[in-house]
C-alpha positions as CSV (number, residue, x, y, z in Angstrom):
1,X,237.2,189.4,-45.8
2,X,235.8,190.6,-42.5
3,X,233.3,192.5,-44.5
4,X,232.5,190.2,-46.3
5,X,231.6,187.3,-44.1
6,X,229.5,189.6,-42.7
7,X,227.2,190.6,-45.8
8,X,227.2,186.9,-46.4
9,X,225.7,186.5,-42.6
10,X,223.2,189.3,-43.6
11,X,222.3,187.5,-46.6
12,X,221.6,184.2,-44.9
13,X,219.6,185.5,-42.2
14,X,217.2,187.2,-44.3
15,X,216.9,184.0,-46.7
16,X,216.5,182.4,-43.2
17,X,213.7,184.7,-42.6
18,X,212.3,184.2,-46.3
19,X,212.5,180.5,-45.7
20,X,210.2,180.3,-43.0
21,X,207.5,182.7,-43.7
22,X,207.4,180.5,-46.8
23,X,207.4,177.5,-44.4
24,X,204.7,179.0,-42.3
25,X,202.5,179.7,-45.7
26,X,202.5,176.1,-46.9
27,X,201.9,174.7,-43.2
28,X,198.6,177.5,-43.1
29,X,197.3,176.5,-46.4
30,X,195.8,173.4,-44.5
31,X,197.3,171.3,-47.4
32,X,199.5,167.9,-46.9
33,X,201.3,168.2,-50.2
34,X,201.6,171.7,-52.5
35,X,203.1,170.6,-56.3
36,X,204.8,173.8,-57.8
37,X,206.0,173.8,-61.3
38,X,208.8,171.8,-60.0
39,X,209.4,171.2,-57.1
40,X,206.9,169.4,-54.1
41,X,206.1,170.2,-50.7
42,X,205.1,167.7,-48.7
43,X,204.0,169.0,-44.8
44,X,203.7,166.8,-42.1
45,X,202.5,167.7,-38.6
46,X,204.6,165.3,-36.1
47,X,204.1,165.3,-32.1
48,X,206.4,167.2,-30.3
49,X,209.9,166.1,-29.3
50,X,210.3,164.4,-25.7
51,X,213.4,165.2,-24.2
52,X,214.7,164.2,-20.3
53,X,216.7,166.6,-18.5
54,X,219.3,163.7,-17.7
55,X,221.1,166.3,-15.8
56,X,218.3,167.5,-13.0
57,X,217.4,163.4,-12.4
58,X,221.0,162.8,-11.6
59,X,220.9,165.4,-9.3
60,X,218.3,164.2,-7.4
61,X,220.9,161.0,-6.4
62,X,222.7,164.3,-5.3
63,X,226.4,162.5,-6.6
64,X,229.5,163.6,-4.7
65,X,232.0,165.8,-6.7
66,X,234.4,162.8,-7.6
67,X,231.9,161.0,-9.0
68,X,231.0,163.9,-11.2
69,X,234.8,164.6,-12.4
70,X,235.3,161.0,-12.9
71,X,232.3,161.1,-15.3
72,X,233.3,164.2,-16.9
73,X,234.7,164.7,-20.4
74,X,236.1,168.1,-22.1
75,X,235.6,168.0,-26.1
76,X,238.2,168.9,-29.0
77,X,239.1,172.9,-28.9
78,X,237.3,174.7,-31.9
79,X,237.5,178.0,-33.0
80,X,234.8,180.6,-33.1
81,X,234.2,183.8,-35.6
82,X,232.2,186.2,-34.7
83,X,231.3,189.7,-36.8
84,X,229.9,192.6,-35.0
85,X,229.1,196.4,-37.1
86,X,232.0,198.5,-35.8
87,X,231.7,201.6,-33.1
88,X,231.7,205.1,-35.4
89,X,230.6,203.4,-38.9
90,X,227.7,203.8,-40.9
C-alpha cells in the first residue's frame, strides 16, 4: 500500500505539473476563450486577492495573555500520511 500511495503521489504531481504548463499556455495565448473539440476554456484575468493580517493588527492593541487563551480555540485531531523514498533503495 505504502508503495503505492506513493506512485499515486508521483502521478499527481506530474499531472499537477502538466496542468499548469497547460494553464500557463492558454493564459499566454492572449485569448479570453479557446474552444477545443470539446471542451472550452474560458480565462479570466481577476485582481489580486486582499487579505489582512488580523493577527499583526491585534497585536498592535498588544492583548494580555488571558485575553488571548480566552479567545483561543484548538480544532478536531486529524491524522496525517506522509511517504518519503527509503534510505538504501533504488
Amino acid at each position: 500500500i505504502v508503495d503505492q500511495l506513493a506512485s499515486v503521489k508521483a502521478q499527481l504531481s506530474d499531472l499537477k505539473t502538466l496542468e499548469d504548463q497547460l494553464k500557463a499556455a492558454l493564459v499566454e495565448s492572449g485569448q479570453v476563450a479557446i474552444d477545443g473539440t470539446i471542451h472550452r476554456a474560458t480565462v479570466s484575468h481577476c485582481a489580486g486577492r486582499e487579505s489582512i493580517d488580523w493577527k499583526a493588527i491585534a497585536e498592535k492593541f498588544n492583548p494580555s495573555r488571558q485575553l488571548i487563551t480566552a479567545h483561543t480555540s484548538t480544532g478536531a485531531p486529524y491524522d496525517v500520511v506522509r511517504v518519503s523514498a527509503r534510505k538504501g533503495t533504488k
